[in-house]
C-alpha positions, 0 to 999 in steps of 0.5 A: 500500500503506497504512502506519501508523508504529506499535510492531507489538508494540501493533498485534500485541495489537490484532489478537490481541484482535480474534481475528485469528492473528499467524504469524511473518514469512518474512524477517529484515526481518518481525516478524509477518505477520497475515491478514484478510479478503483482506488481509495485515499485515506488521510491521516495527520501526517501522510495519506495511504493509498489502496485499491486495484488502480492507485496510480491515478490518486497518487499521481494528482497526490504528488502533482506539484513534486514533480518526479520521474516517469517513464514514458511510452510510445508507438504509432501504427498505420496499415497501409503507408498511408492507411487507417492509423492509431496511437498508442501511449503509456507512462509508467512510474515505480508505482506502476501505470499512471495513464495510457491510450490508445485510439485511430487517428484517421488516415495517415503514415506510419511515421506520422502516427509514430509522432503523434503518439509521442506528443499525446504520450508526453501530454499526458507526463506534463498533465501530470506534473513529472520533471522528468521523462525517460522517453521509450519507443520503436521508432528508430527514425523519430528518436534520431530525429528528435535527437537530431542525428537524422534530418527531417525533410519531410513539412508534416514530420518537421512540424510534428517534430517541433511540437515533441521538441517544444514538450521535451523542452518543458520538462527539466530532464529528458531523455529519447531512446529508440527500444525493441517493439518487445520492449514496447509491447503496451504502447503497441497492443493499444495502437493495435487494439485501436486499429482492431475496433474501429 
């Protein structure tokens, strides 16, 4: 069961302000008690404990303000260069997933898919506050590019690669390295569950 060593009266308001309802606790121990997406918050006077199937959305709004390191990744998919085409993105921390997705994006390239799960994926890390990302995906073409060992001729994927650079430059370290697809295999499932449903 995580706990963070926190005021619960902060980590209340953080909660309230991220729209999640605050009832009373059910002992004299319990300051608070929050629900959220499967998972239970209860404050005691000086940390709040954490439990549930799925705590990792409560602790991440818990520590939105402490920044912290997550590990982020990515994968686009399209079939047919271009084709139907969808994302799929996922960022982890010790304590396991704290967001990912997957959903079609229309018609478009492989590699233009690649960069758009890559700027979804990095959305969500600065939504949540992390300082730092760890940034982990199949495409060999965009981590160099991002990186700037390979150029970027083509318009579409200079502007994508713009906007990824902008949200890398937000956080205060990053990192981008280009790992194995069975390295990446969330990212891929959701691009391919996506692609599968529509």
């Amino acid at each position: 069961m995580p706990s963070i060593e926190c005021d619960p009266g902060v980590a209340r308001e953080r909660l309230e302000s991220a729209g999640v309802d605050i009832d009373a606790g059910n002992t004299d121990y319990e300051r608070w008690r929050a629900e959220h997406a499967g998972a239970t918050a209860v404050a005691y006077d000086d940390k709040v404990v954490v439990q549930g199937s799925r705590p990792t959305d409560l602790l991440a709004i818990l520590r939105s303000d402490d920044g912290g390191r997550a590990h982020v990744y990515f994968d686009g998919a399209s079939r047919g260069n271009p084709g139907p085409a969808a994302i799929g993105w996922v960022v982890v921390t010790s304590d396991g997933i704290v967001a990912e997705g997957g959903e079609r994006i229309g018609e478009t390239t492989n590699n233009r898919a690649e960069y758009e799960a890559l700027v979804r994926a990095l959305e969500a890390a600065r939504k949540y506050g992390f300082d730092a990302v760890d940034v982990r995906g199949d495409s060999e073409l965009v981590a160099k590019q991002i990186r700037g060992e390979y150029d970027t001729n083509n318009p579409e994927l200079r502007e994508r690669r713009v906007r990824a650079r902008e949200l890398l430059d937000s956080f205060d370290r990053w990192s981008i390295e280009h790992v194995p697809r069975a390295v990446n295999d969330r990212a891929d499932s959701l691009a391919n569950e996506a692609l599968d449903d529509g």
